[in-house]
N, C-alpha and C positions, 0 to 999 in steps of 0.2 A: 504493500500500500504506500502512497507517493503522500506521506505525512503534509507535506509544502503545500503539494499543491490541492488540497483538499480543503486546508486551511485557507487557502487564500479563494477558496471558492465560498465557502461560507462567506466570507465579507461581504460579499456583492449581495445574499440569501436574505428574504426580508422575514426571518425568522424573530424569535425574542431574545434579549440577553440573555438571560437562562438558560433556556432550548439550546442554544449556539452551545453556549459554555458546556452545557450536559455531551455533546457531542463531540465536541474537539477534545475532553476529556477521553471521552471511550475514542476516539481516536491517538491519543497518547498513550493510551493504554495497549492498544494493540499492539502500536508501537515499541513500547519496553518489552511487549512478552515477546517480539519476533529478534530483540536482543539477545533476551535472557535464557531463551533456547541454544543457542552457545555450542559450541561442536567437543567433540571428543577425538582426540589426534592421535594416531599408531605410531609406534618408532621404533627400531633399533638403534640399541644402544651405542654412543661411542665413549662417552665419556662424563666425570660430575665429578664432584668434589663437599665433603660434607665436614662441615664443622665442627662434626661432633669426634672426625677422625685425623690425629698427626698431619698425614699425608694427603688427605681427602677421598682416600679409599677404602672398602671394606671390604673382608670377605670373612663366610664365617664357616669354621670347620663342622660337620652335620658330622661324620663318623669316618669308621673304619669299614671300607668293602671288602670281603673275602673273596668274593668271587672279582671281580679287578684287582684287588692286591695292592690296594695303595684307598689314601685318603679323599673323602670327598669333600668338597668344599663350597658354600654356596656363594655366588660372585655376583657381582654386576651385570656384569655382560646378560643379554637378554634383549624379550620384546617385552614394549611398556605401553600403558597408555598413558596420556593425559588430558585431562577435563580443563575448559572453559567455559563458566556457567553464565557470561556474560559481563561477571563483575569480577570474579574472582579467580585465576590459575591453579588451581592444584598441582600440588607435586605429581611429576611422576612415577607413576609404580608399576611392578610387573604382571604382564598380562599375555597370559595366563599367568596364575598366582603360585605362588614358589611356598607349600608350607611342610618345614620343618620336621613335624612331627608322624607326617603319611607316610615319611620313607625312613625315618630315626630314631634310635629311643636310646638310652645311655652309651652313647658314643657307638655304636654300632647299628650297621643301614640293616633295615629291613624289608624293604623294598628292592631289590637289585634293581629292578629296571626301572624304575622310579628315579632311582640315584644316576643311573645311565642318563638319564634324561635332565636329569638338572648338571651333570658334570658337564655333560655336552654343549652347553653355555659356557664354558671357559673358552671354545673355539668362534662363539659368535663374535666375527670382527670384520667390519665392512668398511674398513679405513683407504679400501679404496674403489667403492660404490656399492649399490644394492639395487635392486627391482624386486618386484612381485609380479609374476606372470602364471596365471593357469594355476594357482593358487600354490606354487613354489616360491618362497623366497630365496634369492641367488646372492648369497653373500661374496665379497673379493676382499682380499685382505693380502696390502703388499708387506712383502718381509726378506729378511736378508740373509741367507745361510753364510754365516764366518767359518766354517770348516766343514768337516767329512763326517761328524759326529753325528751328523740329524737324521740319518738313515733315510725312512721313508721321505724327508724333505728336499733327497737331492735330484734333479731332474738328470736323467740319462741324457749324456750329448751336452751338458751345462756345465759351463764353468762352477767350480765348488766355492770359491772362494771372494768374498764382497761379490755375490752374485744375489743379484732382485729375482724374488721369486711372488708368484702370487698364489694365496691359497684359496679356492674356489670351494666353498659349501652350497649344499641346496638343502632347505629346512622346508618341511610343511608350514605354510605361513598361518595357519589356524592355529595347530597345537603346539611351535615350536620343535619338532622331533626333526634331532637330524638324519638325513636323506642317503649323501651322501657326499664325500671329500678328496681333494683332487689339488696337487701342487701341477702349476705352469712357469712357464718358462717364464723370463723378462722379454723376449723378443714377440711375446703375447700384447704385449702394450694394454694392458686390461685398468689399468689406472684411471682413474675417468675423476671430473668433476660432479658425475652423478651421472644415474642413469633413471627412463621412466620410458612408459607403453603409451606410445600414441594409437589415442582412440580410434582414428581415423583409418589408418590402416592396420591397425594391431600388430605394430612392429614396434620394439625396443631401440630406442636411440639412445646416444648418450655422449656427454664432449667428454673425449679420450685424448689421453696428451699421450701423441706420439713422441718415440723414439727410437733412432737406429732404422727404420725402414727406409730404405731406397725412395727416391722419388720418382714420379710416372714420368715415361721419355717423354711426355712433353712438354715439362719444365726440362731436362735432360739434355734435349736434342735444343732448346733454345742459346744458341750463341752468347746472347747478352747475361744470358744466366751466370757465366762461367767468366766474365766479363773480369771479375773481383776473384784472385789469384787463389786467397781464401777462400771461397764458395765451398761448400761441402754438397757431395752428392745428398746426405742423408737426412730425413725429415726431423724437425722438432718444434713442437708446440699441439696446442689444444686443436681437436680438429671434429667436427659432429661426425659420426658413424652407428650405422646401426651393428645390431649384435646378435650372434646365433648361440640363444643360451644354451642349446644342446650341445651343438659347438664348441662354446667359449669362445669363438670368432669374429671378430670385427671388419668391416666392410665400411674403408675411409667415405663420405662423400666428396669431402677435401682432403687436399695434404694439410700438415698442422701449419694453419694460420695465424694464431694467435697465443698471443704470451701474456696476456693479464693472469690474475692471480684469480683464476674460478674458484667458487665454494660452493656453488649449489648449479643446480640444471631440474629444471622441472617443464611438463607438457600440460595445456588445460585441456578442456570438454574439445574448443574446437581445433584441436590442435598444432594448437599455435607452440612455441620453445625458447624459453627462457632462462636465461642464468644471471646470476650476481658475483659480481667482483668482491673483492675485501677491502678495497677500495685506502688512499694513500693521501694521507695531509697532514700536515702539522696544526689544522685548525683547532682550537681549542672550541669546545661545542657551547651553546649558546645558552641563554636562560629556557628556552622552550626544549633544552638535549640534544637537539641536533645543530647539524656542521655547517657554514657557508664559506663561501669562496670571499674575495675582497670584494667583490661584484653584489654580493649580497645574495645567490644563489646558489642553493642545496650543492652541500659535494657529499662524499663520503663513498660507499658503496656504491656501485652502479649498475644498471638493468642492462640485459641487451637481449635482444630477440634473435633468433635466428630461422632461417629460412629450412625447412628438413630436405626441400628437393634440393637445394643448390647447396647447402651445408654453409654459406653466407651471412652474415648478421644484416638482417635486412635495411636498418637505422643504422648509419656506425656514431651516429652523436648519440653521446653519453646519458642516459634516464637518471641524476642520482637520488640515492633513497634520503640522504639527509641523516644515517646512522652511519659512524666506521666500524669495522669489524676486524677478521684473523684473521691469518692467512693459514686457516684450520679447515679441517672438514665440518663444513654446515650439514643441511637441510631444508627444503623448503617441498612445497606440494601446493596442488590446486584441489577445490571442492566442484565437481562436476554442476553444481549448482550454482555457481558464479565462477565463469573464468574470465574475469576482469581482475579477480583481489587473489595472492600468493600470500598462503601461510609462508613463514619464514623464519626457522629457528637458529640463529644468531648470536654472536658475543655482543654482551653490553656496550664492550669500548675497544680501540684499538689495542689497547695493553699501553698505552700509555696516560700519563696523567701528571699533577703537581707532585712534585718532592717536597721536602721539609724548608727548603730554600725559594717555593716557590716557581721555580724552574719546570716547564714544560718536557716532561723525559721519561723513557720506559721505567715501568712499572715494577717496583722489585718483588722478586717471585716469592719473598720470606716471609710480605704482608698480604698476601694472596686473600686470606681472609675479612681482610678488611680494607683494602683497597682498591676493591672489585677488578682485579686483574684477569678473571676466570668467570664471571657472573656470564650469563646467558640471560639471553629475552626471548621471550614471544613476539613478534611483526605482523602484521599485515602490510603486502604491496599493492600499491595502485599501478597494476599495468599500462595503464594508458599517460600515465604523469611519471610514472617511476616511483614518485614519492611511497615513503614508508612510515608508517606511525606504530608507536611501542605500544604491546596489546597489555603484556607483564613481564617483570621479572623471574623467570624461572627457578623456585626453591630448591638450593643443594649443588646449584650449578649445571640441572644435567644438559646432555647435549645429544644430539638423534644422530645417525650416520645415513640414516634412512626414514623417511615420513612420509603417511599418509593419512587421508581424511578417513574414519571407522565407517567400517561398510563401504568405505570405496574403495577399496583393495587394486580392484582392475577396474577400472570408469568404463562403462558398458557405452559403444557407439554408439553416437545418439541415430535417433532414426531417421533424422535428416539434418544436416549441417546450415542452416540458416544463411542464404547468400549465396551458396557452393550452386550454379546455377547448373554450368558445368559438368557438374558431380568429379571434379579434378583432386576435392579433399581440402582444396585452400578456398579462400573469398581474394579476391582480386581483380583486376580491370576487366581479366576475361570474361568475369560473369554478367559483368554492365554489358560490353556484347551479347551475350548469348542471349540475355534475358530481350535487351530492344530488339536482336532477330525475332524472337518468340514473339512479343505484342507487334510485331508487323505482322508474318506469317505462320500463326497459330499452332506453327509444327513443334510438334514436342520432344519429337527427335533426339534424342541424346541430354536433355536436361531431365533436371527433373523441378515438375512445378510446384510441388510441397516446399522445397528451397528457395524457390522464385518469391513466394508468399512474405519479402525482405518486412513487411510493414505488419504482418500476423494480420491482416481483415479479413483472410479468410477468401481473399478474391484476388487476383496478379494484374496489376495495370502498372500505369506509370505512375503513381506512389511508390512502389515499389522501386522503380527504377532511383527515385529521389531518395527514398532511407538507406538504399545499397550504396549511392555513391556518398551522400552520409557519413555511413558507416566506414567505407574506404578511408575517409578524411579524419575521420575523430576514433576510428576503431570501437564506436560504443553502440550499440543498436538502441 
């Protein structure tokens, strides 16, 4: 309900002061409730830090396994949810819930495979991305074998030694139970700033930072290429690619193009693809939290879109959110219900801040606790502005490596793409075409006219044509 403009319709209404008032009431009302309905957000874990513990971590030993032969331990690592109830954040906790006493009782499990199941959380680590697809979560976790010692860690054909390795799990994403586990190589380039399932085609994208691949002859065979004595044949930088999780396979759209410092990569309902930088100033942030430039506008973190057919950022001017952040593994997600606003789960501040002298300077790691060097927040992003506003503070510091909206695990295609006139899967100039062939010669040919419908009346004329290009201009239907 359009709060604004309902209010400002009453005005003109020759109703009674009362009457008015009794109703812009129950319109305020409805108002708060459609707040206070609030979402619930999935994550895997990457990391938190807790007050109540030395180091900020905890783990707690449950017993001794007879049949494994070693100790169990209950950890962090894990899936969590957390609530927004429209005013207030809740901690996150784990979900499915982790108790103690089903699989434990005086230091000894009773439960074998109970205790299998919660030990198997010491391997959830997606430090270098995650998906959920077909109700598998695909975790990637890079690491480094420093010798010969790690048996199953070391890839046949690889280097043993300072060699990057990525360890590959697939978890049931319902009940947590691991699937199954798999080291690759470093010439796998499985590193990503994030990865997520466009609904449109039900393919897995994700900005992977290459390195070490060869580039295609036709940067290769280009003369001016090699122009610079230096020039290295071989790729490096972020680059969109889709990915074959059966596989573990990646398919560049582009060679790596770009070298900002990603921390998130998220796709909405119509899928569209976006990521945030972690963005770089020495602005000191203002009385409202956020950063500006000497110009007076928003710096900090920045948005950028990208294109999935061309692998391209479609804008290359800067969106910035107005928060600084890490140059850490984030999270961010869309709610199939609105893909104009990106959850975005974030550090509070750059890691830096005042010293005792007053002095703008990194952040010393000893006052961690009280310097918010390690705090997280809840965000929402305005995709169409960039800008970002702080939802909350996250209690405990935790941090997602992975996130999504509950119940939306996999965002079900919608059953028509609004605009997509085409049916090509994007909204674009094409569709202005296709649609004014259509109101000339009625042929439906290859569109589809449920999409055409750019204005929802229920009938395709040239209205429609006017909310599509619209929408081309401001992105907002």
């Amino acid at each position: 309900m359009n709060i604004i403009n309902n209010h400002q319709k009453f005005k003109h209404n020759n109703m009674s002061k009362t009457t008015r008032t009794i109703v812009l009431a129950i319109i305020a009302l409805v108002g708060m409730q459609a707040v206070a309905q609030g979402l619930t957000l999935r994550g895997v874990y990457q990391t938190s830090r807790d007050d109540d513990y030395p180091n900020g971590y905890y783990s707690e030993y449950a017993g001794w396994s007879n049949t494994y032969m070693k100790p169990i331990f209950i950890v962090q690592q894990g899936l969590y949810k957390m609530e927004w109830d429209g005013s207030t954040l809740a901690m996150p906790e784990k979900f499915p819930e982790i108790n103690k006493s089903e699989f434990s009782s005086n230091g000894m499990i009773t439960d074998e495979e109970k205790a299998l199941w919660v030990t198997n959380f010491n391997l959830m680590y997606a430090n270098s991305g995650a998906v959920i697809k077909d109700g598998i979560l695909t975790t990637v976790m890079s690491r480094t074998d420093m010798d010969s010692t790690s048996g199953a860690h070391v890839v046949p054909g690889a280097q043993v030694n300072d060699t990057t390795r990525f360890a590959v799990r697939k978890w049931n994403a319902a009940t947590g139970d691991l699937l199954s586990s798999e080291i690759r190589p470093a010439w796998d380039c499985l590193e990503s700033a994030g990865m997520a399932v466009n609904p449109i085609d039900g393919k897995v994208y994700g900005l992977f930072h290459i390195t070490n691949k060869y580039l295609p002859d036709s940067i290769l065979n280009d003369p001016d290429f090699f122009a610079d004595e230096s020039a290295d044949s071989t790729d490096s930088g972020y680059a969109i690619c889709t990915i074959d999780l059966d596989k573990m396979e990646i398919t560049q759209i582009t060679p790596g193009l770009y070298y900002d410092n990603y921390i998130t990569f998220a796709i909405n309902s119509e899928g569209r693809a976006f990521a945030l930088t972690s963005g770089a100033t020495a602005a000191v942030p203002a009385e409202d939290g956020k950063y500006y430039d000497i110009n007076g506008e928003l710096t900090g973190s920045h948005l950028f879109e990208f294109d999935l057919k061309t692998g391209l950022r479609i804008d290359d001017s800067r969106h910035s959110t107005g928060y600084m952040s890490q140059v850490k593994r984030q999270a961010a997600c869309f709610s199939k219900n609105d893909p104009n606003k990106m959850y975005w789960m974030g550090y509070f501040n750059s890691g830096l801040g005042f010293d005792d002298y007053g002095n703008w300077t990194p952040l010393p790691d000893k006052y961690w606790k009280t310097n918010g060097k390690y705090d997280t927040s809840l965000y929402e992003v305005d995709i169409t502005t960039g800008e970002a506003n702080r939802i909350d503070n996250i209690q405990d510091r935790y941090m997602f490596a992975y996130m999504w909206v509950d119940g939306e695990e996999e965002p079900a295609a919608p059953a028509g793409l609004r605009g997509d006139v085409d049916q090509d899967g994007q909204v674009n100039i094409g569709d202005v075409t296709a649609l004014i062939n259509y109101l000339l010669s009625h042929d439906s040919t290859g569109i589809s006219v449920n999409n055409a419908d750019c204005d929802q009346s229920n009938d395709v004329n040239i209205n429609d044509v006017t909310a599509l290009i619209n929408y081309l201009l401001s992105r907002q239907w």
